[in-house]
C-alpha positions, 0 to 999 in steps of 0.5 A, a space after each residue: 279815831 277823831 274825839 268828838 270836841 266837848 260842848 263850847 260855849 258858843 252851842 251852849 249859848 245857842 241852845 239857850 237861846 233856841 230856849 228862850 224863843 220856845 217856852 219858859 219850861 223849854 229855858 228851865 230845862 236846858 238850864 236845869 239840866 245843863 249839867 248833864 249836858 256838859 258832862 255827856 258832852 265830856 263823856 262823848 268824847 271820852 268814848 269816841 276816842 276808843 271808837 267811830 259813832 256811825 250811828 247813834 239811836 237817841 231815846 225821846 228827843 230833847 236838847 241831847 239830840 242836837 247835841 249830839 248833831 253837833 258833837 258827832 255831824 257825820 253820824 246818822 243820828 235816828 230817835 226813838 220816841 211816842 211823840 215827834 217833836 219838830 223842834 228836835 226833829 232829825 235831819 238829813 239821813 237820820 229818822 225818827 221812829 215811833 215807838 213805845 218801849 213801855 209796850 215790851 211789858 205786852 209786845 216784842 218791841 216798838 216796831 221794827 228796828 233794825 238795830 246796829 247802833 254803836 250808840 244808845 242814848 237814854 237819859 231822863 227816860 227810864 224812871 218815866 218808864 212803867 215797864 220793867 228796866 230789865 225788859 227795857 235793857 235786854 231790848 235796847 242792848 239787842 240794838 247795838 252793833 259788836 262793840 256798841 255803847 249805851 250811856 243811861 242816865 236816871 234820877 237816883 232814888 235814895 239821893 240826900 233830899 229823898 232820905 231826907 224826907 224818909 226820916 220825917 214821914 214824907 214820901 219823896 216821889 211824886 204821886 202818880 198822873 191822869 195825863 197819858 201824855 205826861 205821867 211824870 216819874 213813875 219809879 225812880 230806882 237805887 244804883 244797886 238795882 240798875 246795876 241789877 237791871 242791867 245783868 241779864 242784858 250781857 253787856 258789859 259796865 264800863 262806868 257806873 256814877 253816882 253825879 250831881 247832873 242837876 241845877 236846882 233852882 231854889 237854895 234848900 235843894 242847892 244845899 242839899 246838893 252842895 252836901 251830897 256833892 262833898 260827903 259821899 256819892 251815894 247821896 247825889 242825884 244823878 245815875 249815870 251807867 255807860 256799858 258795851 256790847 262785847 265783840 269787835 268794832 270795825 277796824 279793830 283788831 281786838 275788843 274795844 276796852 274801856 
């Protein structure tokens, strides 16, 4: 099957100038999270070279959604969100869908989903979350196809700043907000418990990380991310977490392996 190509400089260049004619925020994002980008670019085409994406299912919309246009342009690429940004808005046969995943602490699911995904996207989503992850996961990985894949990403709760500001007293996350629409990082979790988070959704892990995914902006995180990058993975910033549904994939004689 044809590997995805990874992200070039030319939609890099693109992208950050779609940000700087939208907002200072929108140009702090891309740069803050380039990173990230990059490396899920990588990571894309790693995985696409084992199987097709047909249909990818993006969790909120943001910079990932055109990546993913560009990265996979033949692929029906819908987005699950509370809030539709026209920015990002999906084109052609894919869709956006209104939906609420912090409802299954209450509800069955956020809407009616059809489901059959060969590919879940959920970055930078889960630690905004008030729901319990393992409730989220179990629900997400009931929308993949056989074979189907779902790369998550989180913030990592014990990386070296966090520590850190444990040893002198300080509470290293942030207090929680009145606005509905913004209400920042609710939990923030260890790699132990996504891991943990994960076992009752019968998938299978098929890469667990610990990364520096993060550009900061200011020089005593950079140093702080300069020592977790060079001394142990478990003080880095980023979780990232890629595992499969078991069974087989269209065209394959076999289960897909990692």
């Amino acid at each position: 099957m044809k590997t995805p190509p990874k992200i070039e400089a030319k939609i890099e260049d693109e992208f950050a100038a779609s940000a700087r004619a939208w907002s200072p925020e929108a140009v702090y994002y891309w740069d803050s999270h380039l990173p990230r980008y990059r490396y899920f670019a990588g990571l894309l085409g790693d995985l696409g070279a084992r199987q097709a994406f047909d249909r990818v299912l993006d969790i909120g919309m943001g910079f990932q959604t055109l990546l993913l246009r560009k990265l996979l342009p033949e692929s029906q690429i819908d987005c699950l969100g509370v809030y539709h940004d026209p920015r990002f808005s999906p084109e052609g046969k894919s869709a956006f869908l209104p939906g609420d995943l912090n409802k299954l602490a209450h509800e069955s699911g956020p809407g009616n989903l059809a489901g059959g995904y060969d590919l879940i996207v959920f970055m930078e989503v889960l630690e905004h979350l008030y729901t319990p992850p393992d409730l989220v996961l179990r629900y997400l990985s009931s929308l993949l196809s056989a074979g189907g894949v779902i790369v998550v990403t989180t913030p990592n709760a014990a990386w070296l700043k966090n520590r850190l500001k444990m040893l002198r007293g300080r509470n290293p996350f942030e207090t929680l907000r009145a606005n509905p629409s913004d209400m920042g990082h609710i939990r923030e979790y260890t790699a132990a418990e996504l891991e943990a988070a994960f076992a009752g959704t019968g998938l299978r892990k098929v890469r667990a990380e610990r990364r520096g995914l993060y550009r900061f902006n200011n020089p005593k995180d950079k140093f702080y991310s300069w020592i977790a990058d060079i001394t142990h993975p478990s003080l880095r910033r980023t979780l990232v977490a890629v595992y499969r549904k078991e069974g087989l994939v269209p065209g394959q004689t076999g289960p897909v392996r990692p």
